[in-house]
N, C-alpha and C positions, 0 to 999 in steps of 0.2 A: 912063263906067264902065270899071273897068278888070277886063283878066283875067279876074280872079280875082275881081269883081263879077259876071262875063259869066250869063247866062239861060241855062237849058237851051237846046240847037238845037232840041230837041224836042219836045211834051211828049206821048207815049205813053197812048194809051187803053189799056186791056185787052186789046182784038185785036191791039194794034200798032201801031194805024194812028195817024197822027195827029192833035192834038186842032184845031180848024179855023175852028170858031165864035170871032170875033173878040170878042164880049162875053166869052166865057170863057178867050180865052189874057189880054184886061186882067186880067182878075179872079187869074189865074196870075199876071203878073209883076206885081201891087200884092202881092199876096200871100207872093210869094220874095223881094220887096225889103224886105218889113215883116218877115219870120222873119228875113232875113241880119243887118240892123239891129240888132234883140233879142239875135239870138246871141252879133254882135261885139261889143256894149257888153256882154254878160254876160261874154264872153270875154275883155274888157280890165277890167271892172272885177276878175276874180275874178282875172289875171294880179301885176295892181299892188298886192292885199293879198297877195298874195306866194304865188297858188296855180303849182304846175308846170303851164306849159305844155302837156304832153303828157298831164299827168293831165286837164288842163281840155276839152281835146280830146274826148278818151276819155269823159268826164262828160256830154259834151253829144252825142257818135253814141251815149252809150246811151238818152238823153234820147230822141233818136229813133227808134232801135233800142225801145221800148215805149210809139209810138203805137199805137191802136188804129182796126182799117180801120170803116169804118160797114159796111162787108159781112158783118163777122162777124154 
């Protein structure tokens, strides 16, 4: 893995503290390596038809930018 692949150091519960249960930081990094995957091929393939870079960017933190929390 490089970099820029790398896993949070962390993964923060609500209090701060952090998350401990080994079933649930797998279930975190199966889950940050399957969203990284999606992203980058969204973000190469929408690159190579000829979308900007930095627009492509921007399209996909607002993607993120209007998850919604299960808390609400």
């Amino acid at each position: 893995m490089s970099g820029q692949d790398a896993l949070p150091a962390m993964w923060p519960q609500r209090d701060g503290t952090p998350v401990s249960c080994r079933d649930k930081l797998l279930v975190l990094r199966e889950n940050h390596q399957e969203v990284r995957g999606v992203l980058q091929d969204a973000f190469e393939d929408a690159v190579l038809m000829g979308v900007d870079e930095a627009a492509m960017r921007q399209i996909l933190i607002d993607v993120v930018n209007t998850l919604r929390s299960p808390h609400a």
